[in-house]
C-alpha positions in Angstrom: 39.7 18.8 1.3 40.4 17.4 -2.0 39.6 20.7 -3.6 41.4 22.6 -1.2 44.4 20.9 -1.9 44.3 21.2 -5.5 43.3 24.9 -5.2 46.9 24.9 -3.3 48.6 23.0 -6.2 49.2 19.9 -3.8 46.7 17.5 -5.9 45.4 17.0 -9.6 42.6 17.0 -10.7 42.1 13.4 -10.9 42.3 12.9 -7.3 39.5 16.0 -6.9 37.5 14.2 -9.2 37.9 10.8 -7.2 37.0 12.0 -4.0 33.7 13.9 -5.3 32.8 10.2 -6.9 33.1 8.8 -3.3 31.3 11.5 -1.8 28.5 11.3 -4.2 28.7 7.2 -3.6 28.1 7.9 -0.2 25.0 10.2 -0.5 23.4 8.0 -2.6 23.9 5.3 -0.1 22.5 7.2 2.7 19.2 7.9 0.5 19.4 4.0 -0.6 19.4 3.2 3.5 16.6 5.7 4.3 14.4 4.3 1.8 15.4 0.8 2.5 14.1 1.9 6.2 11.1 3.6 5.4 10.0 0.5 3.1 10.7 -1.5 6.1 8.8 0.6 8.2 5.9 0.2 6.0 6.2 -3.3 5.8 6.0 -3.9 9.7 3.4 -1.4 10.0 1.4 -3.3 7.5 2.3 -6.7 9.1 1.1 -5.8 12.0 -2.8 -4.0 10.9 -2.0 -0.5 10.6 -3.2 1.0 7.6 -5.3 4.0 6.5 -9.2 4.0 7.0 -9.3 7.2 4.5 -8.3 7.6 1.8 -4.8 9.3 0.8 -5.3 12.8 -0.2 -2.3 13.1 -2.9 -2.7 16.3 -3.8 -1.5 17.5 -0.4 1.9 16.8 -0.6 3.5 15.4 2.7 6.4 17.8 3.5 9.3 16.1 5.1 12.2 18.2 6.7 15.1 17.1 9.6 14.5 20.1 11.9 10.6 20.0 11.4 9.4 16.4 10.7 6.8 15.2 8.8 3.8 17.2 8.4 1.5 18.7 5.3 2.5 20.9 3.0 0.5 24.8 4.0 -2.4 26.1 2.2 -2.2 28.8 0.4 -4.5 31.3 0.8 -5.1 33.3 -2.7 -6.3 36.9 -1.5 
């Protein structure tokens, strides 16, 4: 909106500046919160026995997307 306005000639650019530092505050307290969960997460699952009888295959990388949750990255088949 910030930019918008300034675009318009209603705000400087300070206050376009200002509000991109917020937003970018704000996303990188999000991420800070999901990974405060996810260790959490861990930590209970832990607590409580789970674990991994195999072991972890890193080279697969574990894909994680919103609309498609978790799940492995696809092999690619070279032809």
């Amino acid at each position: 909106m910030e930019r918008t306005l300034y675009k318009a000639g209603e705000a400087n650019l300070l206050d376009v500046l200002d509000a991109e530092r917020s937003a970018y505050s704000a996303e990188d307290s999000l991420l800070q919160s999901r990974v405060s969960i996810a260790t959490g997460y861990i930590a209970l699952n832990k607590a409580l026995g789970g674990g991994w009888d195999d072991v972890v295959d890193s080279a697969t990388p574990e894909i994680i997307d919103v609309t498609t949750r978790p799940h492995f990255a696809a092999k690619v088949v070279a032809q």
